[in-house]
N, C-alpha and C positions, 0 to 999 in steps of 0.2 A: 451883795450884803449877805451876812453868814444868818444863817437860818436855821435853830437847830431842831425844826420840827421836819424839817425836808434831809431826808437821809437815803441814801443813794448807794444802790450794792456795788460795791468798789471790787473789782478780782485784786487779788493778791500773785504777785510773785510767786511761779511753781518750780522756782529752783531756790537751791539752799537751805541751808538746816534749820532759817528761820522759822517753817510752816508749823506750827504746833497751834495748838488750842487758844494760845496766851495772844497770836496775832490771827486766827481766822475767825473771828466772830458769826460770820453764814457761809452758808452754801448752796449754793443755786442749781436747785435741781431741774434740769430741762429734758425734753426730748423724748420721755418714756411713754409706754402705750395707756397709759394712767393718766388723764387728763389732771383729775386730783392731787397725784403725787406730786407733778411738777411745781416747781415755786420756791420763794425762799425760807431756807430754814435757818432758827438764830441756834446760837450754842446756850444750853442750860449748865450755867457754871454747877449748880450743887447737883447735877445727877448723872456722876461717872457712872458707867459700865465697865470692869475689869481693868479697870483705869484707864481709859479711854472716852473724851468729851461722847456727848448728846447733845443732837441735836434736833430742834423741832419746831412745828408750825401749825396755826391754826384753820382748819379748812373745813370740808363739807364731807359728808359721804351721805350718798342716798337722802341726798336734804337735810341732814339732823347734824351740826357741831360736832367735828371729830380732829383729834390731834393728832398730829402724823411724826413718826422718829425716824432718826440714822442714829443705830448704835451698834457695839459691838455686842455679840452677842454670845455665850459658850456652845461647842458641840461637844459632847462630854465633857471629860476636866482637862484635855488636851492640846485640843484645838478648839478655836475661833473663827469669826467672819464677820462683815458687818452687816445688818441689815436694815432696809428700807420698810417700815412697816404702822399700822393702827392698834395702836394697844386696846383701844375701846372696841374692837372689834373682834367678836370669839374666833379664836385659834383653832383649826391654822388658818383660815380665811384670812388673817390680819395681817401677812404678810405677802408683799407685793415682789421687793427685791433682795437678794443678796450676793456676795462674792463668794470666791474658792473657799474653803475652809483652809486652815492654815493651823499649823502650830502657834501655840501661843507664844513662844520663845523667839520663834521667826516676828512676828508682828512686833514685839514691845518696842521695838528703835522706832516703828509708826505710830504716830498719833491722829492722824486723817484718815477717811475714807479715803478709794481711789477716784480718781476725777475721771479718766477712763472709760468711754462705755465698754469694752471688750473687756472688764474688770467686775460687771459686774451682770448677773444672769435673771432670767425670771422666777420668781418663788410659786406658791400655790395660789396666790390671787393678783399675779403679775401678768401681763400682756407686755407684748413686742411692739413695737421696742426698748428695749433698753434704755436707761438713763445715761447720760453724760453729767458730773458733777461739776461745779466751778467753787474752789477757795474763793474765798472774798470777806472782807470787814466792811463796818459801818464809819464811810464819809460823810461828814457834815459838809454841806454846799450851801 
């Protein structure tokens, strides 16, 4: 019987052009030396970053309610990256993970993070290891 209070991280297909924002609703972050980070994150449809989805979750840090993001983020006005990080937490301490930096021109055909741990590296309040991401939407069961 369908239940729609019982909702279940689905992975999504990581081939084809489908993957965009409009079908990944989380992403399951596991694996990293962050006990914290790890977990599912949903997407915040109103809060692009250089038009690229957000996404986020609510957790813990040092015992007190703290909300944790994947977004992309600028390194000058050139290039980009995305990153794993606590906005509530004072900078730069609030950031755990990020990727290469990239052109921004390079990244726009992307709409995801990479799922990848070899994609993405430790920041200034990051430990090893690394994260492994998973696409995924919300099935009702």
């Amino acid at each position: 019987e369908m239940s729609s209070t019982n909702r279940a991280f689905q992975p999504v297909s990581t081939t084809g052009s489908s993957n965009t924002a409009k079908n990944v609703h989380q992403i399951l972050v596991e694996g990293c030396g962050i006990p914290e980070v790890n977990g599912t994150y949903t997407l915040q449809p109103d809060k692009k970053k250089l038009g690229k989805p957000t996404y986020g979750k609510a957790g813990t840090w040092n015992g007190a309610p703290m909300k944790f993001e994947i977004f992309v983020g600028g390194v000058g006005t050139k290039t980009c990256c995305w990153y794993i990080s606590a906005p509530g937490i004072s900078a730069p301490n609030n950031t755990f993970y990020w990727t290469k930096r990239e052109k921004r021109d390079d990244m726009s055909s992307r709409e995801l993070p990479p799922q990848s741990a070899s994609q993405w590296k430790t920041h200034i309040a990051g430990k090893l290891p690394v994260p492994k991401l998973k696409w995924g939407t919300m099935r009702y069961r």
